[in-house]
matplotlib code that plots the C-alpha trace (Angstrom):
import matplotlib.pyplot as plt

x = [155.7, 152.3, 149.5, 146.8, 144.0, 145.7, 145.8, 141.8, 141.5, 143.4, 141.3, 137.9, 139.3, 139.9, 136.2, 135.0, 136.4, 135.6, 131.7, 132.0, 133.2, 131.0, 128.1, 128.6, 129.1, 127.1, 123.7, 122.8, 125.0, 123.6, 120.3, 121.2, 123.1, 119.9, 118.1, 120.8, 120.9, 117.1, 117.0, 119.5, 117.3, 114.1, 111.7, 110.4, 106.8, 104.6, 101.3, 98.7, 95.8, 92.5, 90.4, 91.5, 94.7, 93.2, 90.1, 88.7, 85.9, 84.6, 83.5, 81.9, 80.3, 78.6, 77.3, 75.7, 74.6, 73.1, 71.3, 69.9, 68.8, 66.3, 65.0, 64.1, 62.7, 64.5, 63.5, 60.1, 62.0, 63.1, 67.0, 68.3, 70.7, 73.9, 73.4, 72.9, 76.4, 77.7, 76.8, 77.4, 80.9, 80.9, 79.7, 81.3, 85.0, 83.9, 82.7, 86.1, 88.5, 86.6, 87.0, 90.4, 91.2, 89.4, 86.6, 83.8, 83.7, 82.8, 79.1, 78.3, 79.3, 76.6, 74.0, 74.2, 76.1, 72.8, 70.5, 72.8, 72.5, 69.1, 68.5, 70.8, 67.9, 65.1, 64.4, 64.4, 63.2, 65.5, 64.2, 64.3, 67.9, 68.9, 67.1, 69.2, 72.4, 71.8, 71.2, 73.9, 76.9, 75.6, 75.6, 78.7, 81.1, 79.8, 81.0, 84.3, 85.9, 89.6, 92.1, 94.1, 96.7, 95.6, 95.6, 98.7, 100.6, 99.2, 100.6, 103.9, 104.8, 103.2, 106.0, 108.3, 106.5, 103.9, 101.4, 98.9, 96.1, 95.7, 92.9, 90.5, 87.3, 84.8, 86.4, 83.8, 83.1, 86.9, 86.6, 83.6, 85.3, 88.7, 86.7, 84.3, 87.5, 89.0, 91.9, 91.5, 93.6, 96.7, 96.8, 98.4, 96.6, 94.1, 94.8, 91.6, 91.1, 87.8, 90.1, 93.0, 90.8, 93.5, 93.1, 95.5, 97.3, 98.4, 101.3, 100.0, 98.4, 101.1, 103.2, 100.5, 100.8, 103.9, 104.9, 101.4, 103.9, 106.9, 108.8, 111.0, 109.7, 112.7, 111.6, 108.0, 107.0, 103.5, 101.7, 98.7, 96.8, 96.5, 99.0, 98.3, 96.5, 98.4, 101.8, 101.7, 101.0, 103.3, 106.2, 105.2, 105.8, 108.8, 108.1, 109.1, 106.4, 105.3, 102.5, 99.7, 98.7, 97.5, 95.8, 99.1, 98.3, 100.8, 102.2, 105.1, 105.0, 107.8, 107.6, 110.1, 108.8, 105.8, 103.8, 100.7, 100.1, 99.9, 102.2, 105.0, 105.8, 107.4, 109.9, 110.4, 110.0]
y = [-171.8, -172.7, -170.2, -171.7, -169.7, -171.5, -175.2, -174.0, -173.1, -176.6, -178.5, -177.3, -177.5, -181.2, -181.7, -180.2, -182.3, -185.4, -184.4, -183.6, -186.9, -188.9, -186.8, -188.2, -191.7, -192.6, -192.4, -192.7, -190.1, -187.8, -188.9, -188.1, -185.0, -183.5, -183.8, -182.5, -178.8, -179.1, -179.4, -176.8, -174.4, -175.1, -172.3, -171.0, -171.2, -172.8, -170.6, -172.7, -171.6, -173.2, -173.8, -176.1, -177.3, -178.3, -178.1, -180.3, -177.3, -179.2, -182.2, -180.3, -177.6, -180.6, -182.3, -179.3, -177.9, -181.3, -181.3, -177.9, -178.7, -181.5, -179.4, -176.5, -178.9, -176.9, -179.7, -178.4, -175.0, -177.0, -177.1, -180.1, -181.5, -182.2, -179.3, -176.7, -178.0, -176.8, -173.4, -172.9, -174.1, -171.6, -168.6, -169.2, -169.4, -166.2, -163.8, -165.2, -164.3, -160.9, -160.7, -161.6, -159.3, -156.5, -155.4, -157.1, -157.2, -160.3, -159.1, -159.1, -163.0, -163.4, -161.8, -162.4, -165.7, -167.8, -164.9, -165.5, -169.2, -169.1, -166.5, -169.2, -171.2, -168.8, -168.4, -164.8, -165.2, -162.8, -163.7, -167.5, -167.0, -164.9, -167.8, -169.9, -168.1, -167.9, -171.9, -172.3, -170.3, -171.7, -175.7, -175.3, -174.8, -178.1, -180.4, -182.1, -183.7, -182.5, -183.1, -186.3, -186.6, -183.3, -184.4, -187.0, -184.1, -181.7, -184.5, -184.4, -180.8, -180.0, -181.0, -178.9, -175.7, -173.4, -173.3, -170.5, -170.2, -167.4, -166.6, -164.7, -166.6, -164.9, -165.1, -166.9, -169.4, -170.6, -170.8, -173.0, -175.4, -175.8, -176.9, -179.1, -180.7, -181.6, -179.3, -176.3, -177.4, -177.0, -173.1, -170.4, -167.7, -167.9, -164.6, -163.4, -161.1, -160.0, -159.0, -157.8, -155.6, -156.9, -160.0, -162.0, -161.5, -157.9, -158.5, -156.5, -159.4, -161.9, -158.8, -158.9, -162.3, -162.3, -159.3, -161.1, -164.1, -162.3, -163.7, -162.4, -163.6, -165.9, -167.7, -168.6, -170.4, -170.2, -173.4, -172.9, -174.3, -170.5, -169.2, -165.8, -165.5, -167.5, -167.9, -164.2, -163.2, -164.8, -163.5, -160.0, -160.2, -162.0, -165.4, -168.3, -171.0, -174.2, -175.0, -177.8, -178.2, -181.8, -181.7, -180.9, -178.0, -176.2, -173.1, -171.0, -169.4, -169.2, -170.8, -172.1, -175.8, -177.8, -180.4, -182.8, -184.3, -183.3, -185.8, -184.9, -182.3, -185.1, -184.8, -181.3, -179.8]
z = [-189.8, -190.7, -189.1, -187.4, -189.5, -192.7, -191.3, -190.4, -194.2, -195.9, -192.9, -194.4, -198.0, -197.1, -195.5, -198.4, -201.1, -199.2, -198.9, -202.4, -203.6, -201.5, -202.7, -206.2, -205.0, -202.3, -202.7, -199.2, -197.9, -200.5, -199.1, -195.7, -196.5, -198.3, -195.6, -193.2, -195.1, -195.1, -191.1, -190.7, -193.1, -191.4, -191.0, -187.3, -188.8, -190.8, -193.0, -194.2, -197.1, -195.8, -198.2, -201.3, -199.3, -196.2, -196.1, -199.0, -200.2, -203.1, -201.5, -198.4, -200.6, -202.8, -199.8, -198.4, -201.9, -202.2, -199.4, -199.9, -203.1, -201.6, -198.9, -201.3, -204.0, -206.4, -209.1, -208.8, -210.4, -213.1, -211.4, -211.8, -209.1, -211.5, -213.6, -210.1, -208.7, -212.4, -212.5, -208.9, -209.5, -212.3, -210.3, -207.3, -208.8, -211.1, -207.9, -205.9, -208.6, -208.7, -204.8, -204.5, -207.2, -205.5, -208.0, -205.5, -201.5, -199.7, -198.7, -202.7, -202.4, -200.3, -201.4, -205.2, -205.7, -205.6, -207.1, -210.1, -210.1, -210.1, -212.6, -214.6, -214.6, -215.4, -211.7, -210.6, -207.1, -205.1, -201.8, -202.0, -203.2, -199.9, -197.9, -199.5, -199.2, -195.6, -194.9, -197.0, -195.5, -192.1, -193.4, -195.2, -192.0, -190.1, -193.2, -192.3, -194.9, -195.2, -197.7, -198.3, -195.5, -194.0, -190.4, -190.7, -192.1, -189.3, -186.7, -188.3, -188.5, -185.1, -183.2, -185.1, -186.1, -185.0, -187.5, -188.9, -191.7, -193.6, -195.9, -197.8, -196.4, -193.4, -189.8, -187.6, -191.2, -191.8, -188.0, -187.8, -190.8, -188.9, -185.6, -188.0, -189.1, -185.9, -186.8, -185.1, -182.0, -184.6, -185.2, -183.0, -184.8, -187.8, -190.0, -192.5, -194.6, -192.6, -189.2, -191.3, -193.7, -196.3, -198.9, -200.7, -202.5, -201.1, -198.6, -195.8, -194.6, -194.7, -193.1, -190.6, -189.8, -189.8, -186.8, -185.0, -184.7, -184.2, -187.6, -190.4, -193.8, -194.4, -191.2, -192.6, -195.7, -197.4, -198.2, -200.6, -203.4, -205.8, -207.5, -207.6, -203.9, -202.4, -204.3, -205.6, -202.4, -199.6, -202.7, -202.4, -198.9, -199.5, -198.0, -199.7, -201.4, -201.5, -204.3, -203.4, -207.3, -207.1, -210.5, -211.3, -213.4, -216.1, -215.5, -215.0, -211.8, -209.7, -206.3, -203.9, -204.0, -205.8, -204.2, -206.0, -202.4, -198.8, -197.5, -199.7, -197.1, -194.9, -197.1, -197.0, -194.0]

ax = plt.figure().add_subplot(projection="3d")
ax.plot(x, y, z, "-o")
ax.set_aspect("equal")
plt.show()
């Protein structure tokens, strides 16, 4: 006589060979079957980067770099408007990879990101550039402009997941740009590297995030736009990935999914 446990075993044999066939067949039961295992595997939480994936940086920081650039007359220093947004660029990527790498802290961002910019240009007024710094870092926050299907996206995985930013950027300034965007609402918890006294990409502060919320790493995934602070980071905490590279840059870093736009999330999570 047949045991029950055995007829269990031949019963899911059976099942499986007919999802096996029908997966090589039918397109839209693979279709459906895809996204099936993805429901089943979804994550409790979501962790969003800020700047660069949500936020849309470049085009805020040129419209109050612009602005600022009129007000101080800084033609009349023989700083051109096009060239100025260059070397800024150029600076500010070059004192961020030296902060997130841990060789700066954030205060030196501050006080010597437009002293060097200036300097760039022949101008070595030191006190001009802190003024400058200062209106700056206050305009910055009150631009809105978010990345392409930011907020749709935000819609869509509200209902589904609690979301959370981490970053690297000042507390009360990633603040201020969430709230500028409209988007604040979204987050449960916004996780810096200012209240953390941690930056990506050193897990403690995805570890911190992560018992703040109450989550194993396999139950969060990171979504952010670096690989080696964001990417690099949520893996040394064990988290898995998903990369916003929507210049679709070549490399070969390891992460747990790719992305060139926002809205190709729908489809994974």
């Amino acid at each position: 006589m047949v045991s029950c446990q055995a007829k269990l075993i031949e019963a899911d044999l059976a099942f499986e060979k007919i999802v096996f066939n029908r997966l090589k067949t039918d397109n839209t039961y693979r279709f459906a079957y895809h996204h099936l295992i993805i429901f089943v595997k979804k994550y409790k939480s979501i962790f969003f980067d800020l700047d660069h994936t949500l936020w849309d940086f470049e085009t805020n920081s040129r419209e109050a770099l612009s602005a600022l650039h009129k007000i101080y007359k800084l033609e009349s220093h023989r700083i051109g408007h096009d060239e100025f947004l260059i070397v800024f660029k150029k600076i500010n990527l070059g004192l961020w990879n030296l902060f997130d790498t841990g060789q700066i802290k954030q205060e030196v961002i501050r006080t010597q990101r437009f002293h060097q910019i200036f300097q760039e240009f022949g101008v070595n007024e030191y006190e001009l550039s802190l003024k400058f710094s200062a209106e700056y870092v206050s305009e910055l926050p009150k631009k809105k402009n978010l990345l392409p299907h930011a907020k749709v996206v935000l819609d869509y995985l509200i209902s589904s997941y609690p979301l959370h930013i981490i970053t690297n950027g000042f507390s009360e300034i990633q603040t201020a740009k969430l709230t500028s965007g409209g988007v604040l609402h979204y987050f449960e918890s916004i996780v810096t590297s200012e209240s953390t006294g941690h930056r990506k990409p050193a897990k403690e502060i995805f570890e911190y995030a992560l018992y703040q919320n109450n989550l194993q790493p396999h139950e969060a995934v990171m979504i952010g736009d670096d690989l080696t602070t964001d990417m690099g980071g949520a893996k040394n905490a064990s988290l898995d990935t998903i990369y916003f590279n929507p210049e679709r840059i070549k490399h070969d870093t390891a992460v747990t999914h790719e992305i060139a736009s926002l809205k190709e999330l729908f489809e994974l999570l």
